[in-house]
N, C-alpha and C positions, 0 to 999 in steps of 0.2 A: 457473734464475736469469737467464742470458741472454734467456729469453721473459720473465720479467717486465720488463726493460729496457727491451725494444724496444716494449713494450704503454705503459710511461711516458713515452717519448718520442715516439709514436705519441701519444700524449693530450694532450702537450704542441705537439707540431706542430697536432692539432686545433683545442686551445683558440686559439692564435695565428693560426691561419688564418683563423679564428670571428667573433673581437672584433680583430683587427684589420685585415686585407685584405680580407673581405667588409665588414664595417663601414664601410672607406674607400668601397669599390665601389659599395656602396646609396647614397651621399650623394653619387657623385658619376656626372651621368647625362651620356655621351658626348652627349648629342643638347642640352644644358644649359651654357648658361656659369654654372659654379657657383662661388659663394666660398666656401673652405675653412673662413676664419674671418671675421668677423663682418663683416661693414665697411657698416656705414650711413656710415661717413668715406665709401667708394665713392660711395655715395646724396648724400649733398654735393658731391660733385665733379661729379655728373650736371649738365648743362646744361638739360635741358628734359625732363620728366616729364606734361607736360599730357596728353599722347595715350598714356601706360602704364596700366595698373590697376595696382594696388598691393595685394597681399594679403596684412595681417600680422596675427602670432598676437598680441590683444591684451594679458594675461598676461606675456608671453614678450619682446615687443619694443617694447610701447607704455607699460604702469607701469614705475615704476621700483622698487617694490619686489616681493620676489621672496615672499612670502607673502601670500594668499587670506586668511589666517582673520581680519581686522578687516573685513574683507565680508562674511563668512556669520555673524561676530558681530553685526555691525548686524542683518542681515536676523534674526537667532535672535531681539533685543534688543525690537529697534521691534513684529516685527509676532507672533513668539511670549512676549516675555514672561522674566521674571527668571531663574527656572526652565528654562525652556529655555536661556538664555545660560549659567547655571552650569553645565549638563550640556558644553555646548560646552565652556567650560573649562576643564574636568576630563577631557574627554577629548582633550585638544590633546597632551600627551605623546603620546599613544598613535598620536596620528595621523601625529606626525612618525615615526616606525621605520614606516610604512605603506609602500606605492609613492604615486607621484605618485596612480595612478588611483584606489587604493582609499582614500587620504583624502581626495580630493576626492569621493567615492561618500558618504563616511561625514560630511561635512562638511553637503553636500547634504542627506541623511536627515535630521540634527538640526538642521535651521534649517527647513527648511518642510515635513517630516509635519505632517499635521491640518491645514495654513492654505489656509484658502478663500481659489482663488482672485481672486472677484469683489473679495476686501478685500485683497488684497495690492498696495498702494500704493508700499512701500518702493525697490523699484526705478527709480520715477521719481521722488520726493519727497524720498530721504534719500539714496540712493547717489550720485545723481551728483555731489554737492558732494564726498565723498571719493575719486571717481575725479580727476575736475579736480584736484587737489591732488597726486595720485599721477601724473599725466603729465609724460612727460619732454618738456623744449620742444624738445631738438635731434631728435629723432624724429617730435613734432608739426611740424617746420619740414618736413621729408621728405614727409612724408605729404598738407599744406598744397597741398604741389607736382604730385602726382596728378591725374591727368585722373578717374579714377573708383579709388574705394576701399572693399575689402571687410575687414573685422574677422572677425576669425576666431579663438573662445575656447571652452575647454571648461565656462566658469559656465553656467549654465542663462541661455537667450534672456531671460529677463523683470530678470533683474539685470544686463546692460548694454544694452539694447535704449534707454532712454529717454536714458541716458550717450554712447552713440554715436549715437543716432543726432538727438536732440533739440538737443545740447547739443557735441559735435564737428563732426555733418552729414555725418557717413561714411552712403555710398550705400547700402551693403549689411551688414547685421550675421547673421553666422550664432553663433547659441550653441547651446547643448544643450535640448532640451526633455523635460520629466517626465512621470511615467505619472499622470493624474490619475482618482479614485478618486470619482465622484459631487461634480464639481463643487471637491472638494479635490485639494491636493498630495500626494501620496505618498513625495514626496522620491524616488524612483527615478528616477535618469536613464537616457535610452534607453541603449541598446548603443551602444560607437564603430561600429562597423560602417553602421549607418544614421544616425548625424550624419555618416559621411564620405558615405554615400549621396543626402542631401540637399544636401552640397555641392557635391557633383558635378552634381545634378541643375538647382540653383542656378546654375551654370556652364555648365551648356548653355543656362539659357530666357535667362539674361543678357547670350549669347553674349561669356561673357569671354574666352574659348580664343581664339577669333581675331583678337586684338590681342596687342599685346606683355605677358606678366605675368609684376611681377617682384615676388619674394618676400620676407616678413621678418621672419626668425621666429628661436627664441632658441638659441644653442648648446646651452644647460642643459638645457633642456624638449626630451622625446623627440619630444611630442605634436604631431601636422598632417605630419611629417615629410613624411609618404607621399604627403598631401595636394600639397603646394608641389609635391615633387617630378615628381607627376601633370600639372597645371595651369601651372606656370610655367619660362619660360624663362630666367628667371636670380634666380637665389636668394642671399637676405646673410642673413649669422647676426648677431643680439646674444649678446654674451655678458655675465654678472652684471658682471663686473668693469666693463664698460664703462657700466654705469648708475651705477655708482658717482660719474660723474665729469657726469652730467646735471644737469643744471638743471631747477628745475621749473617749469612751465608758468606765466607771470605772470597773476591774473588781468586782468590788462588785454587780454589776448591771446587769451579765450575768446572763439571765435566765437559765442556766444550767452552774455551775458551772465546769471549764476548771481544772481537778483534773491530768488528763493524754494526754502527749501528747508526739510523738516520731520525730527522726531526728537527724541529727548531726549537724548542723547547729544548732549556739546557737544567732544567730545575722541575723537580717532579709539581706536578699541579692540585696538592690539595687544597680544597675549600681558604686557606688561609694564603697559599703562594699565589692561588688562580685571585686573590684579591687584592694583592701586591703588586700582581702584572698588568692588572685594569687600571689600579690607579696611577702606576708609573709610564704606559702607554703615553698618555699627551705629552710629559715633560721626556720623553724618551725621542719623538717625532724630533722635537726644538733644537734638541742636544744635537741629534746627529745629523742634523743639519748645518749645525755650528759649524760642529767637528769636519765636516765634509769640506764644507768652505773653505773653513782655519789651514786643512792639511791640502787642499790645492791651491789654493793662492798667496800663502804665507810664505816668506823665507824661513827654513830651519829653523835662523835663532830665534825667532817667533812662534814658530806653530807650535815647535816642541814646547816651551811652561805654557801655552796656551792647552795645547791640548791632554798634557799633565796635569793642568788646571781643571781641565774638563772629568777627570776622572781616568781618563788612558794610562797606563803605566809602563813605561822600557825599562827592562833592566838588560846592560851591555855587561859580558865578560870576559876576561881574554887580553893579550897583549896584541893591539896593533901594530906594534912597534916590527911585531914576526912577519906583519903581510907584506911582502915583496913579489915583484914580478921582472920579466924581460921588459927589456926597451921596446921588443914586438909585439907583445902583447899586455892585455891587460891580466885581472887576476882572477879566477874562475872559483867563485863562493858557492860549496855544495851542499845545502840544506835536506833536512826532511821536512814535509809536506804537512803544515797545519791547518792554514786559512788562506785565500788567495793573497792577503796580505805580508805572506810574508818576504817577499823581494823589497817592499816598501819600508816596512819594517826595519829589515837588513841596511838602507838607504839611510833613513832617521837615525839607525845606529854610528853607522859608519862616516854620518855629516858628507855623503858624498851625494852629487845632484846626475852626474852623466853614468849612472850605473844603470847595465840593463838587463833584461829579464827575460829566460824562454818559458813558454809553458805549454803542455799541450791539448788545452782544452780553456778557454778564454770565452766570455758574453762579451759583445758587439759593446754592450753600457760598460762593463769593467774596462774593458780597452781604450774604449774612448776616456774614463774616467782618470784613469792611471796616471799619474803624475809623472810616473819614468815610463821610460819608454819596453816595450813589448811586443815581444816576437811570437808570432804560434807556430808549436811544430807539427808538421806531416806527418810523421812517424813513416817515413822514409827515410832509413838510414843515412846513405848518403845525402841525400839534400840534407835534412838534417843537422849534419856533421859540418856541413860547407857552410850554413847558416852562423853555426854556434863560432866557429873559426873568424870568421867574418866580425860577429860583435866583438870579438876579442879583440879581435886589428883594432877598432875601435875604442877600448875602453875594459872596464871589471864588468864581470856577466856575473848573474845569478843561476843558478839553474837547481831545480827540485826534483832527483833523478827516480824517485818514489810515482811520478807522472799522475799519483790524484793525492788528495789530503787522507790525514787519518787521525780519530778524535782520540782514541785509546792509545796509553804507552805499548804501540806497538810498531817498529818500524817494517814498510812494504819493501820488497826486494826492486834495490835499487838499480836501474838500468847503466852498462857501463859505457854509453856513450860517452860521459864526459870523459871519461879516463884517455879518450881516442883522440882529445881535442886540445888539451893541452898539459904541458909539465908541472905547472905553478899547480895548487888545488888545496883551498884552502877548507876544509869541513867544516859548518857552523851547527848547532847543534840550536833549535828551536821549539818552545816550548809556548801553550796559550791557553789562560783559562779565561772563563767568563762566570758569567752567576745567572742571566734570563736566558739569550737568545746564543744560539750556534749560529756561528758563520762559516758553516758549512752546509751544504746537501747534496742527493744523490738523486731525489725525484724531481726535485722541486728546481725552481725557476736559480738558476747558479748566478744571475744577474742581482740579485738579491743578496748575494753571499755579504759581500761587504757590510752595505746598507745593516742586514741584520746585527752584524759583528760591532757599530758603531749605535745601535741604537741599548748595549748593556750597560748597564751602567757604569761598573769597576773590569774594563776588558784587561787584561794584562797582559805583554809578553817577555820572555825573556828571551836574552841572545846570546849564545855563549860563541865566542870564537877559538876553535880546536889549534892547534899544532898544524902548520902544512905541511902537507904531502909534496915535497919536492921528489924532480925525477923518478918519480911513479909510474910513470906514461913517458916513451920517447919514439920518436915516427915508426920503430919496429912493431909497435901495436895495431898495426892496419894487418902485417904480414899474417896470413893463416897460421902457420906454426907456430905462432907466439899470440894466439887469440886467448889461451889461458890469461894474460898477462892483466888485462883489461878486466878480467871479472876478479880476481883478485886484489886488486885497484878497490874495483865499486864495492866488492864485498868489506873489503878493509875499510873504508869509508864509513860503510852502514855501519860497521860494528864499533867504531871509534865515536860514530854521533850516540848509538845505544847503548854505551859505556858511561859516556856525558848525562845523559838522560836519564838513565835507567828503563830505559826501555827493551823489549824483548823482539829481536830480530827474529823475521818470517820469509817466508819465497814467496809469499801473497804477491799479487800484483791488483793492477788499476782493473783488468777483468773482472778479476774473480770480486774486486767490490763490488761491482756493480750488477756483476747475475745476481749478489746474493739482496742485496738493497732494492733495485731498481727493477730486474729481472732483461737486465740488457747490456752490450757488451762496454758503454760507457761512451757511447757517441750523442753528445749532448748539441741541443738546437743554439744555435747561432743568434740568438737574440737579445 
């Protein structure tokens, strides 16, 4: 009886020796000025940090929130697909009772087995507008302060690679990398063993060990421990609590401005929104079904409170009373680019049925769908120009001189064709939010663009009608020596819709979205 005693309190002295004195002792290294608990307040107090590195777990001490799965739900969503996002899920209970490692392992598996990864875009295209959102600013202020700064996270390299390093400008980004399988993902991420083996190796060619390196990483999170404690000479913890009380990142304060960003997904996907979108899918099919019908075979005074009924919302503003034209022509309405909806829009605004529309990128199903009628351009100047000319003989044109969409308040440098084509020119100035789905994209099937845009449930737009530009443009705009005349036109235009908007004009064009999105020059398939 006595030997069982002393064998219990023998296992109780164990246990407490175990997890709690050696516990201490691992975390804290005589040769280390370590902090107990968290204090990036310490890292505030610091006076000069330009000559430190800075290495923190991004996870752990840079988001502020403390769950992964609306990141590997994107990634499941965008680049595998419905089915795939459902199995994610469905197995999210299951992964919270997991350890850190093994749902992060099983989280990995079901977002990218099978996806190739020459197409796997979503890492730079759709993540980093959800990470920037997720950054806490009083830790992004810290980090700002760094002479040289490494990230340091257990998501696989290719989902924060483009986010840190594109779009924050952190030096060095180490993530985890996967076992690929003929050119795909396997979803298997390597062993920890050889991503700390990398890091370290990392650490030698960068010669970060001899300079000062100080650490910061999360109390919560087991993970990198060993790491910090290896490499760096003074370590701060965050802990959950203390992000509670963060701020988040404004975007005015992104060192690179977040101008492009792709995905259908308009609403970040945690556990509680990804349950919202499952149950609103069936009655979302029905809806925009409705609505498809209602707005192509309804007259006006119908479709419009039917499809206002449905949840759609127009707002028109502006004096019509301003829009005038010639007898020769009709009246040339100059928008910026939000959803391919918007000529249609402009149509239901303006109660007019014979208005028509150029664009220069159209699916074979949106054309054929299109209630008014729609022209594609060449991007041949002259044909072009003889085209737009021509609708005009005809009637009021649309035209969206920005030549793709763009979902941020930011307008693209507007092309000054139309300036070449007529005197009349009326700026409309348009605006569109949603709450599920974008109806727009850069990878994805563009025939779908609508379809998506009508399956949200509260899509709204607004339409403001600017002041016209009369005799802006007069046939001396063709002459060479007076080609100035024409981008001042278009420029003046951009900047009277970005006045109305509040938007910030750019010399971006329809290219540069699409290297950065799609990784191509924006010539989209015909289907």
């Amino acid at each position: 009886m006595s030997g069982n005693k002393v064998s219990i309190f023998q296992g109780l002295f164990l246990f407490f020796y175990r997890f709690f004195i050696l516990r201490r002792w691992f975390h804290r290294n005589p040769k280390q000025k370590h902090q107990k608990y968290p204090s990036h307040h310490g890292l505030h107090q610091a006076h000069d940090l330009s000559y430190h590195t800075l290495i923190f777990n991004v996870e752990g001490a840079l988001l502020k929130s403390n769950t992964l799965f609306p990141y590997f739900m994107l990634v499941a969503f965008e680049a595998g697909g419905v089915i795939r996002s459902f199995l994610l899920f469905i197995l999210y209970p299951f992964i919270c009772l997991m350890s850190y490692e093994m749902g992060m392992e099983t989280m990995v598996m079901v977002s990218f087995f099978g996806i190739k990864k020459e197409k796997f875009l979503v890492g730079k295209s759709v993540l980093p507008k959800y990470f920037l959102e997720d950054v806490g600013l009083e830790m992004f202020e810290v980090l700002k302060r760094g002479g040289k700064r490494v990230g340091v996270s257990d998501l696989p390299q290719v989902m924060i690679d483009g986010f840190l390093g594109d779009y924050l400008g952190i030096e060095v980004v180490v993530g985890r990398e996967m076992k690929m399988i003929g050119g795909y993902y396997s979803g298997i991420l390597e062993e920890k063993k050889k991503h700390e083996f990398s890091f370290g190796k990392l650490v030698q060619e960068e010669k970060l060990s001899s300079g000062h390196v100080i650490g910061i990483t999360s109390y919560n999170l087991p993970s990198h421990r060993s790491l910090f404690s290896q490499f760096c000479q003074e370590i701060y913890f965050v802990r959950n609590s203390d992000k509670k009380s963060w701020q988040t990142l404004p975007r005015n304060q992104y060192p690179k401005p977040l101008i492009f960003h792709d995905g259908r997904l308009a609403i970040k996907p945690t556990p509680i929104n990804t349950l919202a979108l499952l149950m609103w899918a069936p009655f979302s099919v029905v809806l925009a079904t409705a609505r498809l019908v209602a707005g192509l075979n309804l007259p006006y005074s119908l479709a419009t409170p039917f499809l206002a009924f449905s949840g759609l919302r127009l707002t028109l503003t502006g004096n019509n009373d301003l829009i005038s034209s010639d007898q020769k022509k009709g009246c040339l309405f100059v928008c910026n680019h939000r959803t391919l909806l918007d000529p249609l829009y402009i149509s239901y605004a303006l109660r007019k049925t014979n208005i028509k529309a150029v664009t220069y990128s159209l699916s074979r199903l949106s054309e054929l769908l299109a209630p008014i009628t729609t022209v594609r351009l060449t991007r041949d100047r002259v044909q072009d120009g003889q085209a737009m000319e021509r609708l005009l003989s005809q009637g009021d044109l649309v035209v969206c001189p920005e030549g793709t969409t763009c979902r941020e308040p930011y307008l693209l440098r507007f092309s000054p064709l139309f300036a070449e084509v007529s005197d009349a020119i009326v700026p409309v100035a348009i605006d569109s939010h949603v709450t599920f789905f974008h109806g727009t994209t850069a990878s994805g099937l563009k025939a779908f663009d609508p379809i998506f845009f009508l399956l949200d449930p509260y899509p709204s737009y607004t339409v403001r009608l600017l002041d016209p530009v009369f005799g802006a443009c007069s046939s001396t705009c063709r002459d060479p020596d007076d080609g100035k005349s024409k981008f001042k036109v278009a420029n003046h235009v951009q900047h009277e819709i970005g006045k109305a908007l509040g938007f910030e004009c750019t010399n971006l064009t329809r290219r540069d979205k699409y290297l950065i999105l799609a990784g191509n020059n924006g010539v989209v398939n015909k289907k």
